[in-house]
C-alpha positions as CSV (number, residue, x, y, z in Angstrom):
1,X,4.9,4.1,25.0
2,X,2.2,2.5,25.9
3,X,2.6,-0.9,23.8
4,X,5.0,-3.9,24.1
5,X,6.6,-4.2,20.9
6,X,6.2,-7.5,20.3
7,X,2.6,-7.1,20.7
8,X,2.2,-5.6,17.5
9,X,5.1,-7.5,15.7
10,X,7.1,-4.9,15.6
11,X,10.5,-4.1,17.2
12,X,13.1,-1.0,18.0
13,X,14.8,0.5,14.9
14,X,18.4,-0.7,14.5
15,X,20.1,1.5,12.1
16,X,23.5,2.5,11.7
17,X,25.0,4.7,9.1
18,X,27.0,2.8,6.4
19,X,30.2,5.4,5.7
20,X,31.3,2.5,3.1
21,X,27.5,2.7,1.2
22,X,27.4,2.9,-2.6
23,X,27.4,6.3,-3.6
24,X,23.7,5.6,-4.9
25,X,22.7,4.0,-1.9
26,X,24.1,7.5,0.2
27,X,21.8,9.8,-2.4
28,X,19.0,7.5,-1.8
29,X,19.6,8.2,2.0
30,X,20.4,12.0,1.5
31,X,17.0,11.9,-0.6
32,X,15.0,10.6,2.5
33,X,16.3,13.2,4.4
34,X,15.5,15.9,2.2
35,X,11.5,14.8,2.1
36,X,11.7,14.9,5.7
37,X,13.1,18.6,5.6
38,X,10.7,19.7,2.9
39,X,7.8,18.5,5.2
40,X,9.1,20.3,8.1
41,X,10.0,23.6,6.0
42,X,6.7,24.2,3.9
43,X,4.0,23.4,6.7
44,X,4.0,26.9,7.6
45,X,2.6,28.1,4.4
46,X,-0.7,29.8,4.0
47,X,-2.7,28.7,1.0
48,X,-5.7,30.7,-0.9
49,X,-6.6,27.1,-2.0
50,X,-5.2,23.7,-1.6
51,X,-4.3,23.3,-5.0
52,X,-1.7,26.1,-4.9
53,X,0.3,23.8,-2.1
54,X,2.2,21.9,-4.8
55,X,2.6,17.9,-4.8
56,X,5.1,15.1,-3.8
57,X,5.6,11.6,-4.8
58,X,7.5,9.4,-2.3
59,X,9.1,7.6,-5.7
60,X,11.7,9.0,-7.9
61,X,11.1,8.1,-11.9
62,X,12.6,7.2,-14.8
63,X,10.1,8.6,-17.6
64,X,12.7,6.4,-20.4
65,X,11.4,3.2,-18.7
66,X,8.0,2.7,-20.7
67,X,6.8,3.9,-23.6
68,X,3.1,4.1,-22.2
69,X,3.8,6.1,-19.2
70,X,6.0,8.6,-17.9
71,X,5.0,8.4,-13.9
72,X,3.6,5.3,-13.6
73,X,4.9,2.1,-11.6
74,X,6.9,1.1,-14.4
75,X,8.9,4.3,-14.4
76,X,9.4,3.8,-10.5
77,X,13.3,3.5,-9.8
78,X,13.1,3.5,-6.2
79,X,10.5,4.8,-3.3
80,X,11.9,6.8,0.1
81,X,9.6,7.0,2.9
82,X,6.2,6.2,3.4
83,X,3.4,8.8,2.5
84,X,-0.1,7.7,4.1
85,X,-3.3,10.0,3.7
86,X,-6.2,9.8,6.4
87,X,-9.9,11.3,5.0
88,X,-11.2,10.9,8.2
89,X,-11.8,7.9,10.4
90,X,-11.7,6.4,13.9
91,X,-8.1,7.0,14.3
92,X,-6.6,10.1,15.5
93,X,-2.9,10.6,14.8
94,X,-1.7,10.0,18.2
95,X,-3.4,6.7,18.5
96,X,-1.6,5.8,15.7
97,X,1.8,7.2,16.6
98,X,1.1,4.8,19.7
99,X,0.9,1.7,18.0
100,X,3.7,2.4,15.9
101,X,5.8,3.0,19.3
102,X,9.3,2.6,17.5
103,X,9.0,4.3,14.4
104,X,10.0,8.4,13.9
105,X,7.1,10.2,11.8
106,X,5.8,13.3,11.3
107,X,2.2,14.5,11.1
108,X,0.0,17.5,9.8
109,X,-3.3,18.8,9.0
110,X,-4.2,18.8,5.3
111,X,-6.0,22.3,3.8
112,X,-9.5,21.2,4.6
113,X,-8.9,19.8,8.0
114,X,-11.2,20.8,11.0
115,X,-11.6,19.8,14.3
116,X,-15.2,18.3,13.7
117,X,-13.8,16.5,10.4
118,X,-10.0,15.7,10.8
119,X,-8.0,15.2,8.2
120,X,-3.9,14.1,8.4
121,X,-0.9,13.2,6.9
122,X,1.8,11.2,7.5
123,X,5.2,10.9,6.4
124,X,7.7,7.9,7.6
125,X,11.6,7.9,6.9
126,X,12.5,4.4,5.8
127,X,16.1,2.7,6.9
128,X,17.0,2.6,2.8
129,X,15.0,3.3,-0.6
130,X,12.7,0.4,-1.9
131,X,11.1,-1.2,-5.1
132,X,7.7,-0.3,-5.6
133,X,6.7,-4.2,-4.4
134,X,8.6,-3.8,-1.4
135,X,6.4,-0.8,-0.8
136,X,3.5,-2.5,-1.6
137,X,4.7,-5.0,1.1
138,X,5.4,-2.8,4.0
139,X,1.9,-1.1,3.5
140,X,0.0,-4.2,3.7
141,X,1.9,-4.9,6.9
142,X,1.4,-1.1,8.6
143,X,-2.6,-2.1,7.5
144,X,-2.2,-5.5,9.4
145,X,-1.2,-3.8,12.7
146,X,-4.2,-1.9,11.8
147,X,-6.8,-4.3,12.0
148,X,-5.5,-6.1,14.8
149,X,-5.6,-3.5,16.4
150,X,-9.3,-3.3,15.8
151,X,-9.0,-0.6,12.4
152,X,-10.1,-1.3,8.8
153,X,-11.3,-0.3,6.0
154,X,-15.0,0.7,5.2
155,X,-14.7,-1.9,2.7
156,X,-13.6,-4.3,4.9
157,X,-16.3,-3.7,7.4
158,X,-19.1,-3.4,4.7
159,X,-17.9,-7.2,3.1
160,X,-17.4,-8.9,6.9
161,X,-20.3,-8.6,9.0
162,X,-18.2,-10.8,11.3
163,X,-15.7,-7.8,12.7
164,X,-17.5,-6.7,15.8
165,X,-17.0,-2.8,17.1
166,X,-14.9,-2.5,14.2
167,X,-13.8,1.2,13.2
168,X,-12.7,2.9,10.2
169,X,-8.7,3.5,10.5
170,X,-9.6,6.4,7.3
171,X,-6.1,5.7,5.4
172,X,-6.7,6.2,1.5
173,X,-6.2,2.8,0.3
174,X,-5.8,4.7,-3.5
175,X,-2.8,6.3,-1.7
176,X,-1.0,2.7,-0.8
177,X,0.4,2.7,-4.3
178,X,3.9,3.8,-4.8
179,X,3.2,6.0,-7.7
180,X,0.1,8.5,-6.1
181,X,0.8,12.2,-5.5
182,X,0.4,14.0,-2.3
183,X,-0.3,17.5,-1.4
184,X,2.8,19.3,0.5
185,X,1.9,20.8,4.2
186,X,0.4,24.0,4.7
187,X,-1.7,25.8,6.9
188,X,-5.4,24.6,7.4
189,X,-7.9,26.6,5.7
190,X,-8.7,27.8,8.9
191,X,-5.0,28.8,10.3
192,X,-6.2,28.3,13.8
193,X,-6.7,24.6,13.2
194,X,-3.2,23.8,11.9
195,X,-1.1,21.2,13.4
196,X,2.4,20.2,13.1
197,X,3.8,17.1,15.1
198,X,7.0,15.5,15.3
199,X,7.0,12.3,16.9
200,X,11.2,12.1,17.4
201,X,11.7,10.2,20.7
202,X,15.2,9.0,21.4
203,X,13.7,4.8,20.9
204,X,11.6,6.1,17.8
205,X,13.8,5.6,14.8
206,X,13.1,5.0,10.9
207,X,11.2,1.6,9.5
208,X,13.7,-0.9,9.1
209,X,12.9,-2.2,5.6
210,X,14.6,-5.3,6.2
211,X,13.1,-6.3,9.4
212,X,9.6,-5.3,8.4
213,X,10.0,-7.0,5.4
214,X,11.6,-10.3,7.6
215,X,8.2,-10.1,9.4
216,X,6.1,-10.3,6.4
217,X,7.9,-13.1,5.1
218,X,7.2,-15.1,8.5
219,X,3.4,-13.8,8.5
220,X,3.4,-15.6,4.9
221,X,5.4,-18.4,5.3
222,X,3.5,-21.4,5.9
223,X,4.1,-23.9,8.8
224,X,7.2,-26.9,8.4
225,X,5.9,-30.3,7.6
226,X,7.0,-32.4,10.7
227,X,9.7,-34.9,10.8
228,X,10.5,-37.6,12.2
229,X,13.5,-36.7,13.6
230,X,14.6,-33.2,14.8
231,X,17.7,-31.8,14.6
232,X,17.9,-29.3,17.8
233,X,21.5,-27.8,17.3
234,X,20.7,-26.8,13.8
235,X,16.7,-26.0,15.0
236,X,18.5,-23.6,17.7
237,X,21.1,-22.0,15.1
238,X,20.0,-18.4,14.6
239,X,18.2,-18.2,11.6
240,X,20.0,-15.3,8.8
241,X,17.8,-12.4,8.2
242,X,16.0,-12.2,4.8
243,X,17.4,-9.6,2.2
244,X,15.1,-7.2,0.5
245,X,17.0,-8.2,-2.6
246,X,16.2,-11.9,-1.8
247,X,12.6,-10.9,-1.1
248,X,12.2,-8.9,-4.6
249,X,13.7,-12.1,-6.7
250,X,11.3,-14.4,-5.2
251,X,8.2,-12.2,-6.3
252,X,10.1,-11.5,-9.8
253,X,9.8,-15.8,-9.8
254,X,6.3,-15.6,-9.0
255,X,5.7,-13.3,-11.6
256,X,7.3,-15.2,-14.1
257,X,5.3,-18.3,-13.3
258,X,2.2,-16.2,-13.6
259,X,2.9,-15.1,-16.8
260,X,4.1,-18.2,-18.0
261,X,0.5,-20.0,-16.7
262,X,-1.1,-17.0,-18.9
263,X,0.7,-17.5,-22.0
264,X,0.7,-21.3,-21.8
265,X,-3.0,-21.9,-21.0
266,X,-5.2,-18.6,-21.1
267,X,-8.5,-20.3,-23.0
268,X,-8.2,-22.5,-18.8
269,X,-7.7,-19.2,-17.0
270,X,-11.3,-18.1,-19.0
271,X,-13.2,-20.8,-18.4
272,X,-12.2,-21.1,-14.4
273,X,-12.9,-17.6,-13.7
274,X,-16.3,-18.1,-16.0
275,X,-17.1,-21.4,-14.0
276,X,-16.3,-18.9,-10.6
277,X,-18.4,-16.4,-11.5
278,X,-21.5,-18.4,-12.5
279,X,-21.1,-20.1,-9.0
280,X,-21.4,-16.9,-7.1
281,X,-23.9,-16.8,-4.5
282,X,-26.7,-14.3,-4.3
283,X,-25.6,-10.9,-2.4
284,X,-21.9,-11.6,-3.8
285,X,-22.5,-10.4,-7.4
286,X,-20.5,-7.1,-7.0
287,X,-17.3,-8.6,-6.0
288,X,-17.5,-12.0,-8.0
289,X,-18.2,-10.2,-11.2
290,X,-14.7,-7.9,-10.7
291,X,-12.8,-10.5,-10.1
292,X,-14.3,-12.2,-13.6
293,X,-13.0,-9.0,-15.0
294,X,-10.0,-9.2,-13.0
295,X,-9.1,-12.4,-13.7
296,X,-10.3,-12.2,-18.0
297,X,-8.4,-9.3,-18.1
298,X,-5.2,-11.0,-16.7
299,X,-6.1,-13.4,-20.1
300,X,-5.5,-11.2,-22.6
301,X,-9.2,-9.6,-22.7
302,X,-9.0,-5.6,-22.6
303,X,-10.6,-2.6,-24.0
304,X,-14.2,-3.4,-25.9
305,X,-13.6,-7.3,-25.9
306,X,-13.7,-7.1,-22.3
307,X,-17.0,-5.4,-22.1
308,X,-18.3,-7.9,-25.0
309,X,-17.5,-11.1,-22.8
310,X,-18.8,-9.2,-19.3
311,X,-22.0,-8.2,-21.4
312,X,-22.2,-11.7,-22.0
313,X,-21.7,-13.3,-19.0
314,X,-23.9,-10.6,-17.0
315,X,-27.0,-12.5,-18.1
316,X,-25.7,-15.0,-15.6
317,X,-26.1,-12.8,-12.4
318,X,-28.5,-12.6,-10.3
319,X,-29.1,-9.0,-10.7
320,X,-28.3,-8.4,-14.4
321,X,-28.7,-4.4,-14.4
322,X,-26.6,-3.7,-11.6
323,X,-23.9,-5.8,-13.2
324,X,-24.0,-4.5,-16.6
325,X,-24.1,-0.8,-14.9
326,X,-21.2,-1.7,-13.8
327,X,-19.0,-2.8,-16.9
328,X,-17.9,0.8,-18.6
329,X,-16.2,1.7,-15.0
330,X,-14.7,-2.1,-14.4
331,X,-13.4,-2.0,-17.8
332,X,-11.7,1.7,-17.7
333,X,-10.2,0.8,-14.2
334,X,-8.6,-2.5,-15.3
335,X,-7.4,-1.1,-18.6
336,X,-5.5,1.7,-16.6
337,X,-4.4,-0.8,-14.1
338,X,-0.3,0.3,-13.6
339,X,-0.8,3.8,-14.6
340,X,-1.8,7.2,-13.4
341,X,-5.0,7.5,-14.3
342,X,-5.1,11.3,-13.6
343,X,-3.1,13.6,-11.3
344,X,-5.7,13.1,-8.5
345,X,-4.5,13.8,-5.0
346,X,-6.6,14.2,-2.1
């Protein structure tokens, strides 16, 4: 396959059917399944225009669970499979089915795809369903192998001058979040330019939630204090694997403690990310002031407040008409932060 596993941090699938599974757990499985077939069944269609190809979200939703949204992350009940959407980039599709040597996937063309300007999908069966921050998780970790691999994003190139021969992997980072829509297969505009690839050999298997989601705890997890005195049996014990349920209680704690911090002290939270921004060095305006907004919105500032205080503190930058160009579109974003803000899909 062309990698050593453990090269990329990865390692073969292990997974064995549960006969004993809760009967939800089988539909989630069964559901899987069925994305995987309607990829396979409707890439042979032929399509006057994109738009007439349908759309599918890897998540299935409860529209009872908010009252501000009916498809939105808060409506997520679980998430099969992982949908990824490439515009265009450095990365062809076998180069990445390479340095994801163990995992089963297939790939297609979308409807503008060309030889000249390639454009692919990819859909990944997962070992069991997730929550939408176990998704969240697992994409950050297939981005990872990415850039270590010598991929990023264009933002990530543009903001680090440091990353040498770096090249554009051409994922839609808008498309990492559980919620987005994607267009079903069909035929390339041009039918002689369609593609349809199965990537099914015997050691290729689906992502293991579990273990990808073991490996992002140890990429996190920072290094032991040292002791005086080590214990080597209980050092050598194997250690047990980390649950996904384990995984989503500890970032339900941490955003507890987050919200508790907001509520308990929100005028500190304001006048840190103030103190922040107004420390910004020149050239960094662009990102500093979002992450004023970022952070003031995580206060308690929305809607027209929020443009009031950036208005205010834009006479602190260093270039004061980019920034306050910038406020109507910083505000809109954060205020439709955890919703669909549209049924855009590329």
């Amino acid at each position: 396959v062309g990698l050593d596993a453990t090269t990329v941090g990865l390692r073969p699938p292990c997974v064995t059917p549960n006969p004993t599974a809760p009967s939800d757990e089988r539909t989630r499985r069964k559901s899987t399944y069925r994305s995987r077939e309607t990829v396979q069944t409707t890439g042979t269609s032929s399509l006057a225009a994109k738009d007439e190809a349908g759309l599918i979200s890897p998540s299935t939703y409860d529209p009872n669970a908010s009252q501000e949204t009916s498809r939105g992350l808060a409506n997520i009940k679980y998430v099969n499979g992982v949908w990824l959407d490439n515009d265009g980039g450095d990365l062809g599709f076998e180069e990445f089915a390479r340095l994801f040597p163990y995992l089963r996937m297939v790939v297609w063309n979308t409807y503008s795809h060309t030889p000249q300007k390639p454009r692919w999908r990819v859909f990944i069966p997962t070992s069991k369903a997730m929550s939408p921050e176990v998704y969240r998780l697992i994409m950050a970790e297939i981005e990872a192998v990415l850039n270590k691999h010598g991929y990023w994003r264009q933002k990530q190139l543009n903001k680090n001058a440091r990353i040498k021969n770096g090249r554009r992997h051409g994922f839609d980072e808008s498309k990492f979040n559980a919620a987005s829509l994607f267009y079903l297969p069909c035929q390339a505009k041009n039918p002689a330019d369609s593609f349809f690839r199965e990537f099914d050999e015997p050691w290729r298997g689906p992502l293991n939630v579990e273990r990808w989601l073991g490996d992002c705890i140890a990429t996190l997890r920072p290094e032991p204090e040292l002791e005086p005195e080590t214990d080597f049996a209980a050092a050598a014990a194997p250690t047990p694997p980390v649950s996904e349920g384990a995984i989503c209680e500890r970032l339900t704690q941490l955003r507890q403690k987050l919200q508790a911090d907001r509520a308990a002290k929100p005028s500190q939270i304001i006048e840190d990310a103030e103190q922040e921004w107004r420390r910004a060095p020149q050239g960094h305006g662009h990102e500093a002031f979002f992450r004023l907004a970022r952070k003031l919105h995580w206060a308690g500032i929305t809607g027209s407040h929020l443009q009031q205080k950036l208005r205010e503190e834009a006479d602190h930058a260093h270039s004061r008409k980019d920034r306050r160009a910038e406020i109507n579109g910083i505000v809109k974003k954060l205020d439709q932060s955890g919703k669909i803000g549209g049924r855009r899909a590329a």
